[in-house]
N, C-alpha and C positions, 0 to 999 in steps of 0.2 A: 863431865860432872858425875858426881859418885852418889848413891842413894842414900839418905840421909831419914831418919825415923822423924816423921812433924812438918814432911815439904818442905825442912830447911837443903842449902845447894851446900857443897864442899868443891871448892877451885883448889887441883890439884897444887898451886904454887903456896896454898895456905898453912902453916905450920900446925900439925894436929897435936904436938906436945902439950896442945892448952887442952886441959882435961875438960872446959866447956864443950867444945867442938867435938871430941873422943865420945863423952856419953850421950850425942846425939847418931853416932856412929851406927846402921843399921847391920847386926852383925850377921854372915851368915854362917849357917850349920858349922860349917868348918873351919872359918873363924874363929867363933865359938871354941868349941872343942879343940883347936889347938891352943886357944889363951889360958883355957883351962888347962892342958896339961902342963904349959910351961908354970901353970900357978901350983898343981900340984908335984912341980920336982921332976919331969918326964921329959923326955926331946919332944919339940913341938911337934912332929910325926907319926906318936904313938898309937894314935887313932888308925892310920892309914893302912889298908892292906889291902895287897894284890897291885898289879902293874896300871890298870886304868885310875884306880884312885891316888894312885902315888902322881899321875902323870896332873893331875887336877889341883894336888897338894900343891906343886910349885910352885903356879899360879896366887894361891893363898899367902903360902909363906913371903913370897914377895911384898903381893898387896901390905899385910902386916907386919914384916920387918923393916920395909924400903920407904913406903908408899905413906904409911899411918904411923908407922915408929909405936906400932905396939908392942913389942917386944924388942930386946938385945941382946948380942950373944958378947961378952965380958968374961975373958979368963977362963975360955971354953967351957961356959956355964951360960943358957939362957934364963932370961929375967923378964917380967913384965915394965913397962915402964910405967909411969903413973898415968897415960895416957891408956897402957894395955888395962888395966886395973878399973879405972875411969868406964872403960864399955866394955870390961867382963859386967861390974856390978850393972850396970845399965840395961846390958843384955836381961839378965837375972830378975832384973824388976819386972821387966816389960814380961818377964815369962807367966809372971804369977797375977 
């Protein structure tokens, strides 16, 4: 079971392409800031430097390419998908 912002559960077999389910999505740090860079035009990696935080990245990019389907790589171009988009904005609220 995945942490979820409001005590709501996410069961891995559930599809998160519903942007309901996405802006309850608890995001972390680096989550975040990679959704962000693929929203501003960047490899999702950009953030990453040095050999222990790249080693932690991978982890992430999973979680949010594989796992959450927040992002897609399309014509060797990544993209948010409207799930990604869905809990960047979500994130960003809860920030302020």
């Amino acid at each position: 079971v995945t942490r979820l912002a409001a005590g709501a559960e996410y069961d891995a077999g559930f599809d998160l392409e519903k942007v309901e389910i996405a802006e309850k999505l608890k995001l972390s740090p680096s989550m975040r800031r990679t959704l962000e860079n693929v929203r501003d035009g960047m490899g999702p990696g950009a953030h990453v430097v040095g050999q222990s935080a790249f080693g932690g990245f991978t982890s992430t990019i999973r979680a949010i390419e594989f796992r959450f389907k927040l992002i897609e790589r399309k014509d060797e171009k990544w993209r948010l998908t409207n799930a990604g988009k869905a809990a960047l904005e979500a994130a960003k609220k809860a920030r302020t």
